[in-house]
C-alpha positions, 0 to 999 in steps of 0.5 A: 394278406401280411402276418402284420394284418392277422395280428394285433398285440397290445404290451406290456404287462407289468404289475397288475396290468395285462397284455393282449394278443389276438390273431387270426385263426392259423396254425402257424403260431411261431411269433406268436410264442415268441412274443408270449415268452419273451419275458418267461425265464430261459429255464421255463420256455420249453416247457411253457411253448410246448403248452401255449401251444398246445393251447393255441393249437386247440383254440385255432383248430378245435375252437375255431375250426381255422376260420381265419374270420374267427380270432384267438385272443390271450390275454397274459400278465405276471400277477404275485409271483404267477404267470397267467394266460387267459386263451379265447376262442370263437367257436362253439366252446366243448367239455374237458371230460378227460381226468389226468393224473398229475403225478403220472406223465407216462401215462398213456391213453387209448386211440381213440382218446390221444389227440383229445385226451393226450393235449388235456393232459399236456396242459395239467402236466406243464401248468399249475392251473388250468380251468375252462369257463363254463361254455369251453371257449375260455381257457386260463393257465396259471404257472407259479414261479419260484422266485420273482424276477428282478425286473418285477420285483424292482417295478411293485417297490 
């Protein structure tokens, strides 16, 4: 099986309008970032890929035990000055019982809790936003932008 069978995209996001991504479950998550931060500013995609893929990491290995029957789907926009990324899974969802300090990035977790603990509190460090539904199998992540960029601000005009 191709990577062109194991992927479905849906573009362009623009406005109010929201793209799609889904994938087999698989680790190898390279075009898959790629395509979700083609239009992020340069300055924020380090930042940003280290937490989608946090995300899309948790979603396929977690969620979906890399079952590559199961999909990750994300759904992604630019809505008022905001990039959102709405993150699904197939699995069984869970609870983030783990609390993180914003303001302390040194912080350090136990053994037993830093695979678990130190990816929730990647994605409190990077995102303003992050909120699980109520079963754990949908995750959103908000990034709030200083300025809007040009090409979006032209398009709502």
């Amino acid at each position: 099986m191709g990577f062109s069978e194991v992927i479905t995209i849906s573009f362009r996001p623009v406005g109010r309008n929201w793209g799609t991504i889904s994938f087999a479950s698989t680790l190898y998550l390279c075009p898959i970032l790629d395509l979700l931060l083609t239009d992020i500013p340069k300055k924020l995609q380090a930042e940003l890929r280290l937490g989608l893929q946090e995300a899309l990491v948790n979603a396929a290995k977690h969620g979906n035990n890399l079952d590559p029957g199961k999909k990750v789907v994300v759904r992604f926009s630019l809505v008022d000055n905001q990039y959102w990324w709405i993150i699904s899974d197939q699995g069984n969802g869970f609870s983030p019982d783990i609390e993180c300090d914003r303001e302390s990035s040194d912080q350090l977790l136990p053994p037993e809790e830093s695979e678990h603990g130190r990816g929730l509190c990647i994605l409190h460090h990077i995102f303003d936003q992050v909120e699980w539904n109520k079963t754990g199998t949908e995750l959103r992540l908000c990034k709030q932008l200083e300025t809007r960029p040009r090409l979006f601000a032209k398009a709502l005009h």
